[in-house]
C-alpha positions as CSV (number, residue, x, y, z in Angstrom):
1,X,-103.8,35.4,-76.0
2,X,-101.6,34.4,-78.7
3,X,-100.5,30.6,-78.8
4,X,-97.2,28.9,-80.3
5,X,-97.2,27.1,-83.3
6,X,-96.7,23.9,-82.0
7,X,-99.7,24.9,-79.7
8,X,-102.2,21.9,-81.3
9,X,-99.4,19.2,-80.4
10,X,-98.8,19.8,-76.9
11,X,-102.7,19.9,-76.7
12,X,-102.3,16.4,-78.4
13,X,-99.7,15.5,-75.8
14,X,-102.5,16.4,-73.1
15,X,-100.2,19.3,-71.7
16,X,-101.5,21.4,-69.6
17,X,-101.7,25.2,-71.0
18,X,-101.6,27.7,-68.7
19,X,-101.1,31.7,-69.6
20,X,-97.9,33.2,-69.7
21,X,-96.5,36.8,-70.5
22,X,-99.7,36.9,-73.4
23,X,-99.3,33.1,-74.0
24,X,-100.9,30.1,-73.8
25,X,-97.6,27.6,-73.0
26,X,-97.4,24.1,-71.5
27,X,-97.0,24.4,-68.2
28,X,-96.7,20.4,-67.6
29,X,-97.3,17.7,-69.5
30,X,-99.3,14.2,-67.8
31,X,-95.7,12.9,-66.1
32,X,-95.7,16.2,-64.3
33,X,-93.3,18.9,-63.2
34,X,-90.9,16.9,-60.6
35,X,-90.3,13.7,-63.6
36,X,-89.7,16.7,-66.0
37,X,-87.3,18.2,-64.3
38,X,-85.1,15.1,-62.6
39,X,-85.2,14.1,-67.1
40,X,-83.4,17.4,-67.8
41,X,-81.1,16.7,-64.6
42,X,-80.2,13.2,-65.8
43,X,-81.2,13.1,-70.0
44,X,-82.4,15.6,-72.2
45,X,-85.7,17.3,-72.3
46,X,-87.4,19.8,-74.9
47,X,-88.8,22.8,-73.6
48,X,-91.3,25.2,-76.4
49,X,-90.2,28.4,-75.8
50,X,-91.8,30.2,-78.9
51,X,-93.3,32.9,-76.4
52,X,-90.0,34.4,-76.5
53,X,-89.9,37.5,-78.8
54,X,-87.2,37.3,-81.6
55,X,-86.3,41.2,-82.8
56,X,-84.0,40.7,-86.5
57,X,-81.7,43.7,-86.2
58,X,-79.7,44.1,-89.8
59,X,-77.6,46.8,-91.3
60,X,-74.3,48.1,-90.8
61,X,-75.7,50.0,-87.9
62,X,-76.0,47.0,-86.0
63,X,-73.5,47.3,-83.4
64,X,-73.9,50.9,-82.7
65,X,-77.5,50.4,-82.2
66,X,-77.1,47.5,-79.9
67,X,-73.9,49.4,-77.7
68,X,-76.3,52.4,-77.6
69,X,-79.2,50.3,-76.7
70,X,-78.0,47.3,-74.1
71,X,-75.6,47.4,-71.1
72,X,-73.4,44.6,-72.6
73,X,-70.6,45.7,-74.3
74,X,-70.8,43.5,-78.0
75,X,-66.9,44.4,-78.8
76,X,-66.1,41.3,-75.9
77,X,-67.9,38.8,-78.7
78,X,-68.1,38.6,-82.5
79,X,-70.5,37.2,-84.7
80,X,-70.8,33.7,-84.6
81,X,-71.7,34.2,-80.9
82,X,-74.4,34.8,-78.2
83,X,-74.6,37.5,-75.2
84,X,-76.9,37.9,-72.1
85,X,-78.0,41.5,-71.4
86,X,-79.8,44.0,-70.0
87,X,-82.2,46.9,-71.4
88,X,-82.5,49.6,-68.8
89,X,-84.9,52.3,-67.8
90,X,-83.0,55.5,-68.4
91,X,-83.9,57.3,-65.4
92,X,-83.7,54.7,-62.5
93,X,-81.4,51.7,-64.4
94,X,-83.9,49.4,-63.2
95,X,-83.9,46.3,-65.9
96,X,-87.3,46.8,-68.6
97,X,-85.8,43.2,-69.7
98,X,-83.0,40.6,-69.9
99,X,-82.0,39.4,-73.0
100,X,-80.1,37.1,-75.2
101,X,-77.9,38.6,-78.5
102,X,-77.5,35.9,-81.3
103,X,-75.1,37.7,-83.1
104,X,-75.4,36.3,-86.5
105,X,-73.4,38.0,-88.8
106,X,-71.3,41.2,-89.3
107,X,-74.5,42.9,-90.0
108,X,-77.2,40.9,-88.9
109,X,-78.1,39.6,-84.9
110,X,-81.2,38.4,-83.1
111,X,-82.3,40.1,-80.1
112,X,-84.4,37.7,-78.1
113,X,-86.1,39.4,-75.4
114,X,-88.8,37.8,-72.7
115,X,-92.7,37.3,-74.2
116,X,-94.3,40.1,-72.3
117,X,-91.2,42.5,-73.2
118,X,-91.1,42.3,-77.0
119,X,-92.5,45.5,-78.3
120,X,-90.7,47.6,-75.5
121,X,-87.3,46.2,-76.7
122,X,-88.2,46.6,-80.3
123,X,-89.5,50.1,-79.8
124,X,-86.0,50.9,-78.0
125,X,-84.0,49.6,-80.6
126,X,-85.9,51.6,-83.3
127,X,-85.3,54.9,-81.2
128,X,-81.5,54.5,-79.8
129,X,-78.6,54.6,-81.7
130,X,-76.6,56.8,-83.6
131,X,-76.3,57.2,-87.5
132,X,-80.4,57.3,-87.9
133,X,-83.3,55.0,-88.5
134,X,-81.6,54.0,-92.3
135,X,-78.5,52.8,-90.1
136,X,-80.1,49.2,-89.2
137,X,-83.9,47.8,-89.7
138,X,-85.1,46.5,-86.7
139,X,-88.4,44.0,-87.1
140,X,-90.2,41.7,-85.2
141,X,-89.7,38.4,-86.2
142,X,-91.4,35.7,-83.8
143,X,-94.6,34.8,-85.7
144,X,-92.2,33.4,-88.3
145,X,-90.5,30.6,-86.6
146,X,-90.9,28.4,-83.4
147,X,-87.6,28.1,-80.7
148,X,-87.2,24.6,-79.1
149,X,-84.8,24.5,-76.0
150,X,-83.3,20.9,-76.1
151,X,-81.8,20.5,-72.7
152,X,-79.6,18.2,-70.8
153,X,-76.6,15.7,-70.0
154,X,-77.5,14.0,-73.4
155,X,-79.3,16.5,-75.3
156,X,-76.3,16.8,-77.9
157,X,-75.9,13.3,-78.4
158,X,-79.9,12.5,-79.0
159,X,-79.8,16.0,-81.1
160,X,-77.0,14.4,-83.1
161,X,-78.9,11.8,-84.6
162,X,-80.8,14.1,-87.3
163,X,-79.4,17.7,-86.7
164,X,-75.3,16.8,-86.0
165,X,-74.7,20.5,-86.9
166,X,-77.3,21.8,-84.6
167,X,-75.6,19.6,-81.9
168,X,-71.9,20.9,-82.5
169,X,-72.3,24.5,-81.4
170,X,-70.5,25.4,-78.4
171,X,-71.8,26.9,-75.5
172,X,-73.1,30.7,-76.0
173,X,-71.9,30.2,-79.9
174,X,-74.3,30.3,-83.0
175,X,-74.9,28.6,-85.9
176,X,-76.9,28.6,-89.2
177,X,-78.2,24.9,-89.8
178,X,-80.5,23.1,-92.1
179,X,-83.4,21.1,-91.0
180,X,-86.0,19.5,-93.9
181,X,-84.5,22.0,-96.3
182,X,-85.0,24.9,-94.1
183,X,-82.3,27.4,-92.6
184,X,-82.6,27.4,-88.9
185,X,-80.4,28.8,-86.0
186,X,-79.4,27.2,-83.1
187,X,-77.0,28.6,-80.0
188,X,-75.6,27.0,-77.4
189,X,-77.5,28.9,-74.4
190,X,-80.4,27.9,-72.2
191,X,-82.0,28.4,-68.9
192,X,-81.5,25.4,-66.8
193,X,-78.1,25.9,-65.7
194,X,-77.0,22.8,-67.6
195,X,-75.6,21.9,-71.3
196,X,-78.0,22.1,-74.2
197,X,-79.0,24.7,-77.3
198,X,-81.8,26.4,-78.4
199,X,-83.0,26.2,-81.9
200,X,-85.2,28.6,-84.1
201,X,-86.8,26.7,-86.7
202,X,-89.2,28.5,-89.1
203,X,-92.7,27.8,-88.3
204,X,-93.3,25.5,-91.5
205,X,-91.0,22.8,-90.0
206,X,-91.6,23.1,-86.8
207,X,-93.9,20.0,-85.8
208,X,-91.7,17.6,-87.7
209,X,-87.9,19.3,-85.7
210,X,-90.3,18.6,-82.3
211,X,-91.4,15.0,-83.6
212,X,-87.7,14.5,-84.8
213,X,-86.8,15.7,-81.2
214,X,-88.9,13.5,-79.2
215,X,-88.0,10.6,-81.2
216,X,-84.3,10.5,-80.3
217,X,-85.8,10.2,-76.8
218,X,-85.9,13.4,-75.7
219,X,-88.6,14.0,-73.0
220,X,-91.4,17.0,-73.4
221,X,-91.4,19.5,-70.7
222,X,-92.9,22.0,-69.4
223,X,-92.7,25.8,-67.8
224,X,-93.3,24.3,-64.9
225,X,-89.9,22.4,-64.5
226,X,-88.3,25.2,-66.9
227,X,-89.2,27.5,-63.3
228,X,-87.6,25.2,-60.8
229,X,-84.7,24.2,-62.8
230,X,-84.1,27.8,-63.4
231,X,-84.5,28.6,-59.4
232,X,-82.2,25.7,-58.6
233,X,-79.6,27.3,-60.8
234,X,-80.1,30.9,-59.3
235,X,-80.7,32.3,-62.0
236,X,-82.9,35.7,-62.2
237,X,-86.3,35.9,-64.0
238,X,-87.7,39.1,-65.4
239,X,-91.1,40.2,-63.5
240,X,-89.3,38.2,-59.7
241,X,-85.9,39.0,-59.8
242,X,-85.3,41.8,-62.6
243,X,-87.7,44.9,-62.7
244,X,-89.3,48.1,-62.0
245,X,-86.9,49.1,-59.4
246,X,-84.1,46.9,-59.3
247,X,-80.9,47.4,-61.5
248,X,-78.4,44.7,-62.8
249,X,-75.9,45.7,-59.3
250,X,-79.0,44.7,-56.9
251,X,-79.2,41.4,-58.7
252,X,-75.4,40.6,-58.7
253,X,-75.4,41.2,-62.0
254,X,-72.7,44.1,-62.8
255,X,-70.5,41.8,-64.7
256,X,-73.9,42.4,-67.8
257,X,-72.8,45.8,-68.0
258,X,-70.0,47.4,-69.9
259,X,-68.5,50.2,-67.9
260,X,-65.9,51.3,-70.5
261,X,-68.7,52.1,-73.1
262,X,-69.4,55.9,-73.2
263,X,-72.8,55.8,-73.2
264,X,-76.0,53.2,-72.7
265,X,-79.4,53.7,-71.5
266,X,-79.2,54.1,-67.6
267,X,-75.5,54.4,-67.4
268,X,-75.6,57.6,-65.5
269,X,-78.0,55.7,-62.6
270,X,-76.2,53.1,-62.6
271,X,-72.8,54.7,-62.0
272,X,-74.7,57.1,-59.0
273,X,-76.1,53.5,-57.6
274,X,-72.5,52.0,-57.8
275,X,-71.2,55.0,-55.8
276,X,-73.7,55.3,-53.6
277,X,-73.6,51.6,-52.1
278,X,-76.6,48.7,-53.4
279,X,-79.3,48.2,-51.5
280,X,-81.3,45.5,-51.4
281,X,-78.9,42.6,-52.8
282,X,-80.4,39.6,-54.3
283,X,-79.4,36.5,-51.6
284,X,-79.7,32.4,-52.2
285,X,-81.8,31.1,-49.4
286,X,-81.8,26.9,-48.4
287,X,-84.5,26.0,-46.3
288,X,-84.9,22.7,-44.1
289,X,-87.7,20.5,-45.2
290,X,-90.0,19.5,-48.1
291,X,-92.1,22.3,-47.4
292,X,-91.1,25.1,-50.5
293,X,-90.7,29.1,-49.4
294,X,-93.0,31.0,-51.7
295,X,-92.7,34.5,-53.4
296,X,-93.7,37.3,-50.8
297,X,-92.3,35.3,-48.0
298,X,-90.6,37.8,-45.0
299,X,-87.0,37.2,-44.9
300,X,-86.4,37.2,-41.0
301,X,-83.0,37.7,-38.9
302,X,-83.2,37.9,-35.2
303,X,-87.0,38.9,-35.2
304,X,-86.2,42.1,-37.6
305,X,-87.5,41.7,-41.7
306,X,-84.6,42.5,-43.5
307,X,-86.1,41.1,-46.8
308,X,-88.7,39.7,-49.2
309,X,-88.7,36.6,-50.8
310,X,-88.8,36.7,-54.9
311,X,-89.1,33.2,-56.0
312,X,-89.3,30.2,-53.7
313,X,-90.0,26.0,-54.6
314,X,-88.8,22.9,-54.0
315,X,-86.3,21.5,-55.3
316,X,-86.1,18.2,-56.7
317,X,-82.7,17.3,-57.0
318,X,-82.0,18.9,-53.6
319,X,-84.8,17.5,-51.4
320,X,-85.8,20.9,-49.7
321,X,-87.3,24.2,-50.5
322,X,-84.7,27.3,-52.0
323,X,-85.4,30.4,-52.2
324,X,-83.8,33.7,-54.1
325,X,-84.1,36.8,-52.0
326,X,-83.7,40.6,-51.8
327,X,-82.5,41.2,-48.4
328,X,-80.7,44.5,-46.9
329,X,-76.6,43.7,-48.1
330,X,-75.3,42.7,-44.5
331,X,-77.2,39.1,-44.9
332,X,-75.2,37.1,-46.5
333,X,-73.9,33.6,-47.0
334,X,-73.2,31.1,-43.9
335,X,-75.9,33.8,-41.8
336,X,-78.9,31.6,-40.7
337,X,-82.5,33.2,-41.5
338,X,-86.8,32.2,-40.8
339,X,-88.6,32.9,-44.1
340,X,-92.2,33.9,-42.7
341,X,-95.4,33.7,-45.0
342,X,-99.4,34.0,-43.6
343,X,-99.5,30.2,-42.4
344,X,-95.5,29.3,-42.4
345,X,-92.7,30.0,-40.8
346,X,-89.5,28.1,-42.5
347,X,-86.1,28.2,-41.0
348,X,-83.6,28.6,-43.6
349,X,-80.0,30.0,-44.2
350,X,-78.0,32.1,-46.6
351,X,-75.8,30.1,-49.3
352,X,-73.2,30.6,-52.2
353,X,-76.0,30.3,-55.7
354,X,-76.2,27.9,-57.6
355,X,-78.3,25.4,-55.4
356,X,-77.7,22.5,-58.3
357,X,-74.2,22.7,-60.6
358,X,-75.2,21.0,-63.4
């Protein structure tokens, strides 16, 4: 189990540390999950996500290696910005992970893939490609720094007070900054649905960005509200929504891939899925009550399962339990539905995602 840098202060904090993808991460901290989450709704939060693999990819290589390697098509960016993609199985197209691309420089981009995922995407990137191995050096890089996810309505502005440069990049853009007369990185994504960045500190300044952080007033949270925040904003995680068996077209995801690029891993599955009509398709699912829908749940239209339940809670800001679904594709938004687990049965219906727009 390896644990972040910043693994004795949240222990300090009393967080609760649960594991996670190899981990041990806060999952709460003593305010718990529902006060973390309506803070990142209303203020700003900071989330430790340092479980998140960081792969450096350098060399003039770089963006043949990533085209070759990644659905995304990098020539819709340039440096100086950020892109969410996929890394697919070659034989089936079903996603091995979803990423984010900080793309640094002409010749220099972080590829930040999920905890569990981080040797499979740095072994992929050291195989694909053309122009050879000496074209780019790809390395594992996350024991060297720590990645804080300052989230929120306000996050810029309480960010401002000791990092203003940090605070200034636009959304999906990134940016080198200095912190205690460190370089750092920050980019303007997250995974809340709201405004915020994320910033890479190295590991030597890491407790004194967090203690900076949380004394502009930014509240410590925890995976916990990082999961329901994420649900309430639809948004897919690897290992629920994404995997072995599911491509970026089942999850409504097709606008990840880059059709016009001549080759990627799992084009040629992908196209044959495209052609061949997607089934199942990943639904948003509202139910009545406080009671929350729970992975595994039956998705249930006129007494026939047409679906499985992927990740289920309650939602905070919404007052009732949301779900995200795969259900066969003639279910779809406006049709009503029962989501049926071993002691529950919760009546529910198909909406337009996001629950929350933050």
């Amino acid at each position: 189990m390896r644990v972040p840098p910043l693994v004795e202060v949240h222990r300090a904090l009393g967080a609760k540390l649960v594991p996670f993808g190899g981990w041990e991460m806060p999952l709460a901290y003593p305010g718990g999950t529902i006060a973390e989450h309506l803070a990142c709704r209303q203020d700003a939060v900071v989330f430790d996500v340092s479980h998140l693999g960081t792969v450096r990819v350098e060399g003039p290589g770089l963006v043949d290696r990533l085209q070759e390697s990644l659905t995304n098509d990098l020539r819709r960016i340039e440096p100086g910005r950020a892109q969410y993609t996929h890394l697919l199985e070659d034989r089936d197209a079903s996603v091995l992970d979803d990423i984010i691309v900080w793309w640094l420089d002409d010749e220099r981009a972080d590829v930040m893939p999920n905890a569990s995922n981080t040797d499979r995407v740095t072994g992929a990137l050291l195989a694909d490609g053309p122009g050879g191995p000496a074209a780019v050096e790809v390395r594992d890089t996350t024991a060297e720094r720590a990645v804080l996810a300052i989230q929120g309505p306000n996050a810029r502005e309480r960010l401002a007070t000791f990092a203003p440069d940090a605070a200034a990049v636009g959304r999906f853009r990134v940016a080198p900054f200095s912190f205690a007369g460190a370089d750092c990185v920050v980019a303007g994504t997250g995974y809340t649905g709201g405004d915020g960045v994320e910033c890479a500190v190295p590991v030597a300044v890491a407790a004194d960005f967090w203690t900076a952080v949380t004394g502009a007033g930014v509240t410590p949270a925890g995976l916990g509200a990082r999961d329901t925040l994420r649900l309430e904003a639809a948004l897919p995680l690897h290992g629920q929504e994404l995997g072995a068996g599911i491509t970026p077209l089942n999850a409504g995801l097709g606008w990840v891939v880059g059709w016009d690029k001549e080759s990627f891993r799992g084009r040629s599955a992908l196209l044959a899925q495209q052609e061949a009509g997607v089934d199942p398709v990943l639904r948003a699912i509202r139910t009545e009550g406080r009671r929350p829908p729970r992975a595994g749940h039956e998705v249930v239209v006129d007494g026939s399962v047409v679906g499985r339940v992927t990740s289920g809670n309650f939602s905070p800001v919404l007052g009732c339990g949301i779900a995200l679904a795969y259900t066969e594709p003639q279910v779809g938004p406006g049709d009503g539905v029962t989501l049926r687990g071993p002691n529950a049965e919760l009546v529910g219906e198909c909406v337009e995602p996001p629950f929350v727009r933050a």
